[in-house]
N, C-alpha and C positions, 0 to 999 in steps of 0.2 A: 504494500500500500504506500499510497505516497508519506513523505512525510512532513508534519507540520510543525518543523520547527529547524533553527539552523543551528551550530556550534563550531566553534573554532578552540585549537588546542596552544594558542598562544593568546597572550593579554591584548587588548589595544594599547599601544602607544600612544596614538592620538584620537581627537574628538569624532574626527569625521569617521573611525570605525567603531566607536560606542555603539554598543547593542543599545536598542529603543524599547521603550513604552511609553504609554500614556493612553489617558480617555477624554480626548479632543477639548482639555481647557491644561490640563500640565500634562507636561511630558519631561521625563528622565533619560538621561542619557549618560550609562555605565561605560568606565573606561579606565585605563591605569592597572599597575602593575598589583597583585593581589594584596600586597605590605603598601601602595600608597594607591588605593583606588578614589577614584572622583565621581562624582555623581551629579551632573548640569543639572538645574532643575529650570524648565523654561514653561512662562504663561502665554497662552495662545494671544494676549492682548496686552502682551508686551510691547509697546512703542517708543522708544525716544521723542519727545517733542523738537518741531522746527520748522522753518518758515515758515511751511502749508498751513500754521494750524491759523485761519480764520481768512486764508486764499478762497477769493467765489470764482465762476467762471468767468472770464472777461465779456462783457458787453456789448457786446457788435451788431444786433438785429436790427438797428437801424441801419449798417452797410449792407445786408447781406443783395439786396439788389444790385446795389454796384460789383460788390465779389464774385456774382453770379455771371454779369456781362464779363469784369474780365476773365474769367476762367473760360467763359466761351469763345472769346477773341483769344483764347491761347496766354493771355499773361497771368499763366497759374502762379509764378514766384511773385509777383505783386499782389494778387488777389489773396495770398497764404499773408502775407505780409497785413494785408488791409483785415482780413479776418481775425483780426490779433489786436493788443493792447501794448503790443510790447515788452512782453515783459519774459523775463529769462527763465529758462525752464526750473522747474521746482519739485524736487523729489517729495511722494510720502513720508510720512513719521518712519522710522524705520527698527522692524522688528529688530528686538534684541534679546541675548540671552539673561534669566534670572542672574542666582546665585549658585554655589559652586559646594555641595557638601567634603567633605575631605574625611576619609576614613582610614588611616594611618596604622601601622604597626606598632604599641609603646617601645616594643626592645629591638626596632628597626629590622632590619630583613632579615629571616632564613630562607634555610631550603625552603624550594616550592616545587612539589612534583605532580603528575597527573592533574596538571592544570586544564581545565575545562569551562567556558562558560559557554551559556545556552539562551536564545530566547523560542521560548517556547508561546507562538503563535495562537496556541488557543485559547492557551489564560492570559497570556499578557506579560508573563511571568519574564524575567530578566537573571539567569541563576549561575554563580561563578562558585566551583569548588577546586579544592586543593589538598594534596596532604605535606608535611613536611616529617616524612616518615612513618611513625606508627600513629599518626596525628591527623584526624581529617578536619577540614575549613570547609565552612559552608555562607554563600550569601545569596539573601533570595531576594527580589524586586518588583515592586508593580504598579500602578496606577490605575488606584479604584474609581470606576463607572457609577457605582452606588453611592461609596460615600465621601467621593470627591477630598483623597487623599494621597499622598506617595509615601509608599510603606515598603520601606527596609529593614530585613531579618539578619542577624549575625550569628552566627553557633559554631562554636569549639570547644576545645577545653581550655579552660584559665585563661580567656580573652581578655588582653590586654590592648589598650586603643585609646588613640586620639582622635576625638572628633570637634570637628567645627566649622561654619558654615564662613564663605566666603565671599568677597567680588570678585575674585583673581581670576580674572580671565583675560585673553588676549585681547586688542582693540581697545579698552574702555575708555570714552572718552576722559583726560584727567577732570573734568569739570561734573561728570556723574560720581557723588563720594558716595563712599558705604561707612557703614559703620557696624559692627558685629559685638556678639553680647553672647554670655552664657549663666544660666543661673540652676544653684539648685534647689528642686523643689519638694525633696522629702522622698521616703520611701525607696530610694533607689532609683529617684527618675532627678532628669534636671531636662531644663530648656536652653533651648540657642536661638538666638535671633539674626535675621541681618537684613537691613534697611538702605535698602541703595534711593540717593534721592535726585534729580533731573535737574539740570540748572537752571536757577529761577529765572523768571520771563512769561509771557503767555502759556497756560495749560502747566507750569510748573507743578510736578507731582512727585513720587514717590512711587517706589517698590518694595513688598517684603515677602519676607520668606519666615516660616518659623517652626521649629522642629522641635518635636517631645520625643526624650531618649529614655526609654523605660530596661532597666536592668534587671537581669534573672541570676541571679550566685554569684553577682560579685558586689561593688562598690562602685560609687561614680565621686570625681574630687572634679571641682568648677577651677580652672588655673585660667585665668582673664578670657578671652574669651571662645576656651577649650574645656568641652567634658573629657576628661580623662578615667576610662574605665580600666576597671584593675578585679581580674581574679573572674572575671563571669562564665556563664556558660551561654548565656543567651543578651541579644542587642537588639530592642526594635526601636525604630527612627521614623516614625510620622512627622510628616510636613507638607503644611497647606502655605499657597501662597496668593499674595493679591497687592491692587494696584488703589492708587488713593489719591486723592490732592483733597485741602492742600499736604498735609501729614500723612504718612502711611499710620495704621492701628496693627501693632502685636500684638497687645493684651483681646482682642477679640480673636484672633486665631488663635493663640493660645486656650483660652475657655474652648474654643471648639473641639481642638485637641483633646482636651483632657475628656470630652464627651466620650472618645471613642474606646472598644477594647484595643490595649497594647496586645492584641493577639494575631498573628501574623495571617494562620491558617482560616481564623473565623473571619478575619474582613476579607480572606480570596474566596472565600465561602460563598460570601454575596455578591464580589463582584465575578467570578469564572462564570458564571451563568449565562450571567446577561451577556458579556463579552461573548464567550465561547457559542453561544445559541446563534450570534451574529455573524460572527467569522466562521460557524461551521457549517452554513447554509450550501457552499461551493467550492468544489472541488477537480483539478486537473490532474488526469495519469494518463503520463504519456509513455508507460511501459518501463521506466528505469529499472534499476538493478538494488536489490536491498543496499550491497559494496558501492555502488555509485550514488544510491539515495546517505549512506551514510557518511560522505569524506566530509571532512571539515571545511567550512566555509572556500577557504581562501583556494582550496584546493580542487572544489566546485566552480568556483570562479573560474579558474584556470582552464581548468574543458573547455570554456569560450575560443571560436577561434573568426577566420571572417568569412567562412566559408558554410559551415554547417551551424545549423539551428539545434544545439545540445537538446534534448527531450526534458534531462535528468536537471541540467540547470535554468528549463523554463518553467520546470513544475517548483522550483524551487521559487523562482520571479513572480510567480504568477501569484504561489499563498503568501509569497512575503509583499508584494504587494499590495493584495487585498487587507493584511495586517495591517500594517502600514496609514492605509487610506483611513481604518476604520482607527485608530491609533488616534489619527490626528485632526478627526471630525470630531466636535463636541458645541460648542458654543460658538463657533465659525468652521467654516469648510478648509481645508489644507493651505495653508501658505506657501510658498515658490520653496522654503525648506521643511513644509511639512508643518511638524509641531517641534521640530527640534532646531538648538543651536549652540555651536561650543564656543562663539565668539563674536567680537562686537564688529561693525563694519559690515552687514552681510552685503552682497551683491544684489542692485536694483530694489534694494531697501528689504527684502525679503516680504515685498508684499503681496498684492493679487493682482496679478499683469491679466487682464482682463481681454484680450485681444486674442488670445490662443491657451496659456497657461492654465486658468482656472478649469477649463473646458475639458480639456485633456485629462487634466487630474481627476476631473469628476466624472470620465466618462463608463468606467466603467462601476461605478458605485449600483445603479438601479441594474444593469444588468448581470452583476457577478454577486444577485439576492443579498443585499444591504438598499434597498430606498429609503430606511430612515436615515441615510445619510444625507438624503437629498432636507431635511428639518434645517442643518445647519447653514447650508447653501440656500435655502429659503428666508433663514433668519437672514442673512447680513444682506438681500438685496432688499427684504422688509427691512431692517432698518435703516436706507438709504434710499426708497423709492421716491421721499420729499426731496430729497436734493436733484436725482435724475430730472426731477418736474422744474426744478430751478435751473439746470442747467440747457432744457430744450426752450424756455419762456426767456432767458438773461441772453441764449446766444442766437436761435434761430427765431424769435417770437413766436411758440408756436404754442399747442399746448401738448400733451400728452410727455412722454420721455426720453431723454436722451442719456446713455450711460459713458461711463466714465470710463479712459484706457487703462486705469490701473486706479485702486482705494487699498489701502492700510488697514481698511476693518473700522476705520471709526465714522467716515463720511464717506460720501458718493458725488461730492463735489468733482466735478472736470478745470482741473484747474494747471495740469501738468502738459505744457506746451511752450512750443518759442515758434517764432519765426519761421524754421524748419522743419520744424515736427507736428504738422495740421489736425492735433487729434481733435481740432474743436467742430473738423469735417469729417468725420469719420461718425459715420449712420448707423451700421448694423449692431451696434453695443446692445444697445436692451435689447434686441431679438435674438441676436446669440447665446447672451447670458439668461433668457429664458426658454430658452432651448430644454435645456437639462431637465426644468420642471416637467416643460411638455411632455418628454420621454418617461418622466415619473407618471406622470397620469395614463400615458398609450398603456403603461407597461401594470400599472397597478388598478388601473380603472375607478381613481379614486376621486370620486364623485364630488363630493362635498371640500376638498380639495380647489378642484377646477373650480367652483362653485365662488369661495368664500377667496381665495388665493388667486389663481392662476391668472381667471380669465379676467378679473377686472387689470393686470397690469397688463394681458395681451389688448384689451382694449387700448390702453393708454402707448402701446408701441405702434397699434394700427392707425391713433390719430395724431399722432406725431406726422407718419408720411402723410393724412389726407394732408394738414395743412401745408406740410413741404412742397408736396409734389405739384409746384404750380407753373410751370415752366414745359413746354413743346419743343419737341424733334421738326422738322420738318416732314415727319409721319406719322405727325397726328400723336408719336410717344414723349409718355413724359419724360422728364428728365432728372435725372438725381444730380444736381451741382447746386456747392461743390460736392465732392466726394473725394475719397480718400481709400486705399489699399494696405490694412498695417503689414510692414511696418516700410513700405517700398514705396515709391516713385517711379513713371512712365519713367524704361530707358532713355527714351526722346526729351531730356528733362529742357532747362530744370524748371526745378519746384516737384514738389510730392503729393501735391492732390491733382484731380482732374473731374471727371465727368463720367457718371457713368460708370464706376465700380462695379465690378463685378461679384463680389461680396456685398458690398450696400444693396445692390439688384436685387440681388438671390435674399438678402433677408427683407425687404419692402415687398417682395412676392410672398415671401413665406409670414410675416405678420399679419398684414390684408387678407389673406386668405384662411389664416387660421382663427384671428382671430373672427373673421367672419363665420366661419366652420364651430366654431366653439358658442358661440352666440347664437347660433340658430339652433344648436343642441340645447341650452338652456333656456331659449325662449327668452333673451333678452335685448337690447339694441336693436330692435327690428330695423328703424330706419335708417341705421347705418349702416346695414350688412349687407345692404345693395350697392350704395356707395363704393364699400371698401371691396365689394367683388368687382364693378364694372372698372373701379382705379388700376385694381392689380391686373387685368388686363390690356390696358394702354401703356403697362410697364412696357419697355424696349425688349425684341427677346436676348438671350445670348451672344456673341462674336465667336466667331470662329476664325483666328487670322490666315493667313496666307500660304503659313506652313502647317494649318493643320490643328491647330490647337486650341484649346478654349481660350480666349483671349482675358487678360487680368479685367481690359476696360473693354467696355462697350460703346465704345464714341469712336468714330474714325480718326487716325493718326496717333493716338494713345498706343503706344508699345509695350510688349511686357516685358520686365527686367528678369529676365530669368538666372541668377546668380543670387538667389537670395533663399534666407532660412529658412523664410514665412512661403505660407503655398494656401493664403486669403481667399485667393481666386474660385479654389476649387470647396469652396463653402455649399457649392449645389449639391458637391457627391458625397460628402460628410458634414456634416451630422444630416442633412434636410433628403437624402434621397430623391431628390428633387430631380438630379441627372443619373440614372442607374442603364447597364446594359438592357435592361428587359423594355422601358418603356419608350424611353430617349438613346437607343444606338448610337447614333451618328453625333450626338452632343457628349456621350461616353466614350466613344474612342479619339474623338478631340479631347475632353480632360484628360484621359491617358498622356495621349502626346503632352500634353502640357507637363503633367509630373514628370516623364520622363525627360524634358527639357530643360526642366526645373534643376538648378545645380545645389549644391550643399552649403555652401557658405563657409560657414565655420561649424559645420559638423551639429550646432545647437543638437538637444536631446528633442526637444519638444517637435522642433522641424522633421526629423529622420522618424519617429512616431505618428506625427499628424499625414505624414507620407506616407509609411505602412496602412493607415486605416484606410485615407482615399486610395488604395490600392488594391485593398482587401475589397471596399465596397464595388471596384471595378472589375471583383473578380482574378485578380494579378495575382497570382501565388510569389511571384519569383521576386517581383517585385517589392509585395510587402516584406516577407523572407527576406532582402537586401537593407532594406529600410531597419529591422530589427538588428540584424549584425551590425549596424552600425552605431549599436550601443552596447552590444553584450560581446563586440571583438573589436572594442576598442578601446578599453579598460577603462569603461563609464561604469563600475560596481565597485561600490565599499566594501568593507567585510562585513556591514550591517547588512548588505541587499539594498541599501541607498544609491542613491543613483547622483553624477556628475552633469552637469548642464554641458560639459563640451567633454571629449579625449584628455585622456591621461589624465582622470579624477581632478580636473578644474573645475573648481567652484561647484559646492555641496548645491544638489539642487533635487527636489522630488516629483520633476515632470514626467521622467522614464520609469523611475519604483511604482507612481501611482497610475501609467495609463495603459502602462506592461499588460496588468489582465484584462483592457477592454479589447486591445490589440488583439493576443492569444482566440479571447470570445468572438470577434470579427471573422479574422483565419475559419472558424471554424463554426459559426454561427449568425445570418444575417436576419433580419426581419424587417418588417413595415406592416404595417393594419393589412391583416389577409392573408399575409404571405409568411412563411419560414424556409430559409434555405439552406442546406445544409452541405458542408463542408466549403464553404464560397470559393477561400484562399486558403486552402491544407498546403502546408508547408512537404513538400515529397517526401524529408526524412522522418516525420512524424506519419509513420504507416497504420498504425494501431494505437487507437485509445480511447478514454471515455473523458466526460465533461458533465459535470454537474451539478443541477441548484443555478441556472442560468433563467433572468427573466428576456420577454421578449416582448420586443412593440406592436404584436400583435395579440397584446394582453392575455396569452398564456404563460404558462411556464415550462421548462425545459427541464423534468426531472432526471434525465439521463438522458445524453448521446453518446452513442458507443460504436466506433468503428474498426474495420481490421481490412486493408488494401488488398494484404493475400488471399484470405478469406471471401472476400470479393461481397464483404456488406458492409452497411451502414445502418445504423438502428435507434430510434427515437421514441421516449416515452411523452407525452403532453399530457398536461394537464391546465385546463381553463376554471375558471369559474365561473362562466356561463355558458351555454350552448350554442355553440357555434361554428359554422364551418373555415379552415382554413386548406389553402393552397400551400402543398409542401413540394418544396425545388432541389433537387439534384440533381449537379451537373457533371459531376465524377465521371468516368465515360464517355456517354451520352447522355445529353440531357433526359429527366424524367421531371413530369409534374402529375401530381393529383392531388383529387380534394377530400379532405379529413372530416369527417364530421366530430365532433366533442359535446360529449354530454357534461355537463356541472359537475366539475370536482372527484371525475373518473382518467384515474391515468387509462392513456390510449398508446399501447406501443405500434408503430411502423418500421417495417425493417423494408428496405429498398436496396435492393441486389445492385453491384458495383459492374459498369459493361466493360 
């Protein structure tokens, strides 16, 4: 069976191979030699304050008529200019890590033999042991779901330790101070605190951290601001943390603390449940070997080559990914490092790049059976849907929503632009970013959902374009300008917006239409849902250029830059199925041509992933397959299963860890309302296997798929909750199609013979 969990037989050295957990508000990150281990503890709503904080969108809707002429007269780099207030680009708040536990040897190193640490995927669990002879060490880790704590166990004989809590981490700026505290409180327990505070200014606040150290057979001695244990057999170390202005509060995490049992085994009691019922919904076996399922991480790693697609290290990618995503979803959906970080300075603030990043992270959450994942990712655009509404009324006069290229988690202001970087032209934000919902609803059919949630902010994306879209082609089509491609500019520059996006297109089609589709299912907006259908029909269709390829712009003379990361264009074939081989051919093997046009750049993670999936939807085995190796054979893997945003482990980044299993689910599972297809993009070396606990957008579910090439079948269980028929597709062979019928809440297996 596969297995659900990794281990490596040597320590980390550094932060970025800390083994993880957490339950999506802190997250722990174990690391360090077994005599001086460290333990990051980091909050999901960790930000440094700066400039941005009380940046609006710039003002411009009284230009945007003139913008509009010059962009059509071709002076895009003036009209980007005129769109603007001038003013210099401005990073979000930028994720930061907490504070730093320190768990030390009192009589400094011995021997350490049969070193092993482990995280174990189901519970959460984080577990490093040792012996130093006739002597075994044990530490176990976790971040409870329930009761919203990080709980570390110690056990040996005559445990001697220093512990205390830290800032020491690298980056810090010197103007954020800490200050750290240890006190004891009787009975064999004492507390530690540590209070980092933000430089005063606008939003000046604070961070703390605070840990209760409850001792079992020995003594604890408070030495400034170290518990130093002496003679125990047992150590556990609860600590909750939180953010404040103006003053952080310790004495109120403390009281909560003391609420809890110091019992290690009884709070994983409560939390393994709920975790492990989450994460055990799905699972990938793609035939490994117990000896291959069992080598230690690094050495798993290593099978990666650039040629073959390991079975053994994708089933590893695929649960540690799914860990991972659910790890670091809780009170916000994954940030560009997840929920974790060992150091200050992160890269592109460590926020939510909203343009491709967020998307990818989330896309395989509702399909690889976690949709409550989809709560947190609902939370943070409900809490920012009044600012989208500020920013389509301050920049375009319009009303409904315009989303933001990238937010911090605390607003949805659009404020992060210059001169050269048009994001305040850049359209398909809210229709992207409510994408993910929609596939929660196809996929779970949840009503009251769509109902109370969904569809009033698809309203608010469809009346954004009515008002936009008030400007004629010379046929009669509207026109989308400006518009904007993230993160690229027409080859034929300069300037980087233009006319007619091909991503703006494709989501001003897919808003109008659904939200009109959504609105007539609920019997509401009646009179606009003629409107927003007869509008998305005067859209312009597609381009197809000259060699063949879908074109990025839809406006004549717009050229596409094809040496870039981002592949925006092909927003019809992924996520919106909008351009697929079955219905639109000839618009499918033009985006073909395009991806395959499409160069690498700089290798980005999220680029060579968002490539595999439009590839997979095209049906491309070989291509998605290339797309993949160019993060699992190009030393883009920690020793955590973390994943690198470029080659040769630069810059921690969790777009490849977390969009890994939607890829894997693609390859080997596609759908849309009707239809299920099976095996799309089967990679050739993966001959034989099964896949299961997958949902699908044709609002059943995927209890088992099980194939074997030699054996010459393919074999499918379903199950709906309602009766319905669907169309099932495979093209192994020769194509075969036919229609299922499903009764309510009855698995229905199909087995379809391989030609």
């Amino acid at each position: 069976m596969p297995v659900h969990s990794i281990h490596d037989t040597q320590p980390a050295d550094r932060w970025e191979d800390a083994f993880l957990s957490g339950n999506g508000e802190y997250g722990i990150m174990v690391f360090g030699h077994p005599h001086r281990e460290r333990i990051v503890h980091n909050h999901h709503r960790y930000v440094l304050p700066n400039e941005s904080l009380g940046m609006r969108p710039p003002a411009v809707a009284d230009r945007l008529e003139q913008v509009r002429d010059l962009t059509l007269a071709g002076e895009r780099e003036r009209a980007q200019r005129e769109f603007s207030d001038g003013r210099a680009m401005a990073w979000t708040q930028p994720f930061h890590p907490g504070h730093v536990l320190h768990v030390d040897a009192a009589a400094g190193e011995g021997p350490v033999e049969h070193y092993r640490r482990v995280t174990d995927f189901t519970t959460g669990e984080v577990r490093v042991t040792w012996s130093d002879g006739d002597r075994e060490w044990a530490r176990r880790a976790f971040v409870s779901r329930t009761d919203g704590v990080a709980v570390v166990e110690i056990t040996g004989p005559r445990i001697g330790l220093a512990v205390r809590l830290s800032g020491e981490l690298p980056g810090r700026p010197a103007d954020v101070t800490f200050t750290t505290s240890a006190e004891a409180t009787g009975g064999g327990e004492a507390s530690l605190a540590a209070v980092g505070m933000y430089p005063t200014g606008p939003g000046a606040a604070g961070f703390v951290g605070a840990t209760r150290a409850v001792v079992t057979g020995g003594r604890t001695v408070v030495d400034g601001d170290t518990v130093r244990v002496e003679g125990a057999t047992r150590v556990v170390l609860l600590t909750r943390m939180d953010r404040s202005a103006p003053l952080p509060r310790v004495d109120a995490l403390h009281a909560g603390l003391a609420e809890l049992p110091a019992d290690y085994d009884e709070l994983l009691s409560r939390h393994a449940p709920v975790h492990g019922e989450l994460y055990g919904r799905a699972e990938l076996d793609l035939g490994g070997s117990g000896s291959e399922r069992g080598l230690p991480v690094g050495e798993l790693i290593a099978r990666a080559d650039a040629k073959t697609l390991d079975g053994t290290l994708t089933e590893a990618l695929f649960h540690s990914g799914r860990y991972l995503l659910l790890s670091s979803s809780g009170v916000l959906p994954p940030r560009l490092t997840g929920l974790w970080l060992g150091e200050w300075g992160v890269a592109w603030s460590g926020d939510y790049t909203t343009d491709a990043n967020i998307n990818l992270q989330m896309a395989g959450a509702v399909l690889t059976g976690m949709p409550e994942l989809i709560a947190p990712y609902a939370a943070l655009i409900g809490g920012q849907i009044e600012d989208w509404r500020t920013n389509a009324r301050t920049i375009y006069g319009t009303r409904g929503i315009l989303a933001p290229s990238r937010t911090d988690g605390e607003h949805g202001l659009l404020f992060h632009l210059d001169d050269d970087w048009p994001w305040t032209m850049w359209l398909a934000g809210a229709d992207w970013l409510l994408y993910p919902l929609y596939e929660y609803w196809q996929a779970t059919g949840d009503e009251d959902f769509l109902a109370r949630t969904l569809a009033p902010w698809l309203v608010e994306a469809a009346v954004f374009f009515e008002d936009f879209l008030l400007r004629e082609d010379g046929h009669g089509h509207v026109v989308l300008v400006p518009s904007y491609s993230p993160e690229v500019g027409p080859r034929n520059g300069p300037g980087m917006s233009g006319v007619n996006a091909t991503m703006d297109l494709a989501a001003a089609r897919h808003a109008l239409t659904t939200a009109a589709d959504v609105c007539t299912r609920l019997d509401i907006e009646r009179a606009a849902v003629g409107r927003w259908r007869a509008l998305a029909k005067r859209l312009p269709p597609y381009r197809v250029d000259d060699q063949g390829a879908l074109a990025e712009w839809a406006w004549p003379g717009l050229e596409t830059a094809d040496d870039h990361r981002h592949i925006s264009h092909l927003h019809p074939v992924w996520p919106l199925h909008d351009i697929t081989p079955d219905d639109t051919p000839e618009l499918a093997a033009a985006a073909r041509e395009a991806l395959l046009r499409r160069g690498d750049e700089n290798m980005s993670a999220h680029g060579s992933l968002h490539r595999a999936l439009v590839a997979a939807r095209l049906k491309d085995s070989e291509t998605a397959k290339e797309n993949v190796l160019k993060i699992v054979g190009r030393n883009m893997v920690f020793r955590s299963l973390m994943t690198s945003h470029n080659p040769d482990l630069e810059t921690y980044n969790a777009d490849a860890a977390h969009c890994l299993p939607a890829v894997v689910v693609e390859m080997l599972l596609d759908s849309r309302p009707g239809v299920v297809e099976l095996l799309p993009a089967r990679p050739p070396e993966w001959r034989s296997g099964s896949l299961r606990g997958i949902a699908t957008r044709a609002g059943m579910g995927v209890d088992e798929l099980t194939w074997d090439v030699t054996e010459g079948f393919v074999r499918v269980v379903l199950t709906s909750p309602l009766e319905r028929d669907v169309t099932l597709v495979c093209r192994a062979g020769a194509e075969r199609r036919q229609t299922v019928h499903l009764q309510p809440h009855t698995p229905t297996a199909v087995t379809v013979r391989l030609v």
